[in-house]
C-alpha positions as CSV (number, residue, x, y, z in Angstrom):
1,X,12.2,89.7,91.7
2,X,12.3,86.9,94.8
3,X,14.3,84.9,92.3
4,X,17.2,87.7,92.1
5,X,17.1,87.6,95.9
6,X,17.7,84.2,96.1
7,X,20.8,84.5,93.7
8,X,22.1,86.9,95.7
9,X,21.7,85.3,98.6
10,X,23.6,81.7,97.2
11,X,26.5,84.4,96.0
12,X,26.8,85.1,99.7
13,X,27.8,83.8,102.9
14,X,28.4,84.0,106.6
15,X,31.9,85.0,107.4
16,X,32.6,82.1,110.1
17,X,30.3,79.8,107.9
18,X,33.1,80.2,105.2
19,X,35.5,80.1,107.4
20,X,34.4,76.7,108.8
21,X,33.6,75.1,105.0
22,X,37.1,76.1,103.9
23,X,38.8,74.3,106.7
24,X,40.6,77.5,108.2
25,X,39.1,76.8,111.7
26,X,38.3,73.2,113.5
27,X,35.0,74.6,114.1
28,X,32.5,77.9,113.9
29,X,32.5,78.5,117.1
30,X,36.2,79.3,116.9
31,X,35.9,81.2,114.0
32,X,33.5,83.2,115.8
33,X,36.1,83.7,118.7
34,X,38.9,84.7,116.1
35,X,36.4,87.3,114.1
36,X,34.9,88.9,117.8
37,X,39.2,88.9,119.0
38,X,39.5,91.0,115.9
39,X,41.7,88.8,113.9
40,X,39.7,88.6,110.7
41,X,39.9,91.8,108.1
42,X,37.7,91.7,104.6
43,X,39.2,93.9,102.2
44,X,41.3,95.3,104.7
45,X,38.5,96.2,107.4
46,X,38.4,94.4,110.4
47,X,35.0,92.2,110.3
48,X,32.3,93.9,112.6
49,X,30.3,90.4,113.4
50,X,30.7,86.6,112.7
51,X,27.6,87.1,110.1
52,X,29.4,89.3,108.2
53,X,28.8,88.0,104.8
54,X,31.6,87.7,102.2
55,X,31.5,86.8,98.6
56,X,34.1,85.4,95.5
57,X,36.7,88.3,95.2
58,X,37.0,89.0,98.9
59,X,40.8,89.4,100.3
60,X,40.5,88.1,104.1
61,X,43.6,88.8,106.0
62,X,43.3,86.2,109.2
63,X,46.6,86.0,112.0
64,X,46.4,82.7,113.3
65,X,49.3,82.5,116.0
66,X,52.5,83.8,114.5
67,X,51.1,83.7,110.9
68,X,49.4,86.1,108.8
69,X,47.8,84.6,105.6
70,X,46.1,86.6,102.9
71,X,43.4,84.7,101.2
72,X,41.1,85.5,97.8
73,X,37.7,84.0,98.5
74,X,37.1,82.2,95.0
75,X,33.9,80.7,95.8
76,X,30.9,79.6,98.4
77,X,30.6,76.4,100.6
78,X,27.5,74.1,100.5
79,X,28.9,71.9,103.2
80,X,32.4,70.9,105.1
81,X,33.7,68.3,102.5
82,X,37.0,66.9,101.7
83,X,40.8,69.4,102.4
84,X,40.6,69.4,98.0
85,X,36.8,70.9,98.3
86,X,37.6,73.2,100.7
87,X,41.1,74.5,99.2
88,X,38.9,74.9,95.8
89,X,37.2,77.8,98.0
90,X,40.3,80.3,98.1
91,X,43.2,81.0,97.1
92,X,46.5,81.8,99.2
93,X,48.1,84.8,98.3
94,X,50.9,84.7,101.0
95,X,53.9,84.2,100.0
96,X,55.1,80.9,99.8
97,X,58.7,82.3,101.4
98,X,56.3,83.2,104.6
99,X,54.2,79.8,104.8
100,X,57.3,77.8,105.7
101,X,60.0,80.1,107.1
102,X,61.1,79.7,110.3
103,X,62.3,82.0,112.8
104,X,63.2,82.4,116.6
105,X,59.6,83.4,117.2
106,X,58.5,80.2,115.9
107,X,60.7,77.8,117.5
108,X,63.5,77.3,115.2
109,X,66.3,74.9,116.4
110,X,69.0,75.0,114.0
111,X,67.3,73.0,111.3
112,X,66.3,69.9,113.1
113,X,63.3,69.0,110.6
114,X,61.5,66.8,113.8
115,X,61.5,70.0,115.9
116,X,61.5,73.2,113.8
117,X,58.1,75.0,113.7
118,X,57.2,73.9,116.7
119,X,56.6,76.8,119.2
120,X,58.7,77.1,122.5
121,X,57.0,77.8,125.8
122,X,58.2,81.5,126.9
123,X,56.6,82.4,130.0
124,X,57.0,86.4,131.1
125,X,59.5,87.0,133.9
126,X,58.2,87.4,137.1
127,X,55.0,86.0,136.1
128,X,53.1,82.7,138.0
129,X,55.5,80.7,140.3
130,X,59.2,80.5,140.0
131,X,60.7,78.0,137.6
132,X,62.9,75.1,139.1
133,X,65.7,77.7,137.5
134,X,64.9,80.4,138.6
135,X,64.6,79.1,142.0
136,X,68.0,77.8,142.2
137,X,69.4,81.1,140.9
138,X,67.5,82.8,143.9
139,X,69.0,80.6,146.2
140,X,72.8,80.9,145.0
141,X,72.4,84.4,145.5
142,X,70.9,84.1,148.7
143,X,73.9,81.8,149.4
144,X,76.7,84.6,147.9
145,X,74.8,87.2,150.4
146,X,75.1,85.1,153.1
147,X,79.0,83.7,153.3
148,X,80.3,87.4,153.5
């Protein structure tokens, strides 16, 4: 009987272990951070706790950023190896259309290949300090207000 247990323990593994060994985070620590913020699902539920385990014919659904990828766990990690170890771990599901597109949200500028994907700083009106910009506008129309 222990022997079974050990089997099934090999056919399982931590969530952010995984996560880690099949190169989707820099580190475990942020795949614990991404799993806690809630944006990790297995099989479509959103993963409780970092130790969650998972196991070959898992679907993870993880938003990084703008993207959404949809991933088939194929197999378990013994260690961190090499990008061709790790991508022998899952398989992507999302489209290929999705991987590379590039939108507004992402920072698309007209199809300049050296800038495109590349996301542009938007900072929430009225939030933090003035921008040199917005400054200036403030001051024309102070100016406008002021000549009549």
């Amino acid at each position: 009987m222990p022997s079974n247990a050990v089997a099934a323990a090999v056919q399982e593994q931590r969530l952010d272990q995984w996560m880690w060994f099949a190169r989707l985070t820099k580190s475990r620590t942020l795949a614990q951070a991404e799993i806690e913020r809630g944006k990790v699902r297995v099989n479509g539920v959103k993963a409780g706790r970092p130790s969650q385990p998972v196991k070959p014919g898992d679907v993870l659904t993880v938003a990084s950023g703008p993207r959404v990828r949809l991933i088939t766990v194929k197999g378990i990690g013994t260690r961190r190896g090499p990008a061709t170890e790790a991508q022998a771990l899952y398989e992507e599901l999302t489209p290929v259309a999705d991987r590379t597109k590039s939108s507004a949200k992402t920072g698309s500028f007209g199809g300049d290949p050296l800038i495109d994907g590349l996301a542009t700083a938007v900072r929430p009106t009225g939030a933090g300090r003035p921008t040199k910009r917005e400054r200036r506008d403030t001051e024309r129309l102070k100016n406008r207000f002021r000549e009549s």
